[in-house]
C-alpha positions in Angstrom: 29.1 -52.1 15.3 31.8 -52.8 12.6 33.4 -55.3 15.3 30.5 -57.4 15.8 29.9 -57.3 11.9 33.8 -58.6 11.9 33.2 -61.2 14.5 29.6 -62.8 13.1 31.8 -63.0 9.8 34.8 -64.7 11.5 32.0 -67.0 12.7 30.6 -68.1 9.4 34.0 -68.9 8.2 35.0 -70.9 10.6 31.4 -72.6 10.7 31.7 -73.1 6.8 35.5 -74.5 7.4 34.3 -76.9 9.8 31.5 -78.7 7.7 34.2 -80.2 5.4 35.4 -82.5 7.9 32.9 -82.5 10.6 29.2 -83.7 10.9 26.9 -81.1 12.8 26.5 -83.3 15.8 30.5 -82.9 16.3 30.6 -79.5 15.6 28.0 -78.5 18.4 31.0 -79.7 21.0 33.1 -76.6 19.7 32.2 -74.2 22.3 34.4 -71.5 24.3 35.0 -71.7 28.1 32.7 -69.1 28.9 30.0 -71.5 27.6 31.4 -74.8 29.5 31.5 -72.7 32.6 27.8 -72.0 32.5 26.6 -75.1 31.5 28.7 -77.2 34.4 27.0 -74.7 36.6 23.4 -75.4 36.0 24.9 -79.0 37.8 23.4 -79.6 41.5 25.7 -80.5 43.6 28.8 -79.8 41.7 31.8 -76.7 42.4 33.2 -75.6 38.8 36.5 -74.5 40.5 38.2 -73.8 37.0 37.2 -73.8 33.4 40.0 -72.7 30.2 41.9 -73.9 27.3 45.1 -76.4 27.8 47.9 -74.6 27.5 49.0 -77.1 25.0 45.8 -76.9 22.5 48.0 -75.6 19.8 50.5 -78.3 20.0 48.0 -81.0 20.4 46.2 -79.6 17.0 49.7 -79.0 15.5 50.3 -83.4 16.6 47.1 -83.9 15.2 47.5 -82.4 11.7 50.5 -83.5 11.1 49.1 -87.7 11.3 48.5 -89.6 8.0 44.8 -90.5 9.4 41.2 -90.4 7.1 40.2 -87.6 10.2 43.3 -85.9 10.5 43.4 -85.4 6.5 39.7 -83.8 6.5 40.2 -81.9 9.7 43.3 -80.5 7.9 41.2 -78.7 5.0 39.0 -77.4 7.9 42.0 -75.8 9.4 43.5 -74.2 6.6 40.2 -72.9 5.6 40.4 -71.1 8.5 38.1 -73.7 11.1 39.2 -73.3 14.6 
């Protein structure tokens, strides 16, 4: 039990980190794999054949932070308070 207390709490911080740069609608596109996965599948007709992360997601964040953009500014506060 002391893990899931530990996770639901990683949750809220990252939830709260997220809210100082990014409007709720945005923020319900912030899902894992597992949750893609089963959502393409409900689609008739359609094969998911692979769902994961880019190997390069931490580069293309680490690109992204570093520009001198209104967006990139707030979604660095969200980062270091510990969003995504």
């Amino acid at each position: 039990m002391p893990e899931q207390v530990d996770y639901l709490q990683m949750m809220f911080q990252c939830l709260a980190a997220t809210s100082l740069s990014w409007m709720p609608e945005q923020v319900d596109y912030l899902h894992d794999a597992a949750y893609w996965r089963a959502l393409l599948g409900r689609c008739q007709g359609a094969e998911v054949l692979q769902v994961r992360e880019m190997e390069s997601h931490e580069e293309f964040w680490a690109d992204w932070l570093r520009q001198d953009n209104e967006y990139a500014i707030g979604d660095r506060k969200a980062m270091e308070a510990g969003g995504i």
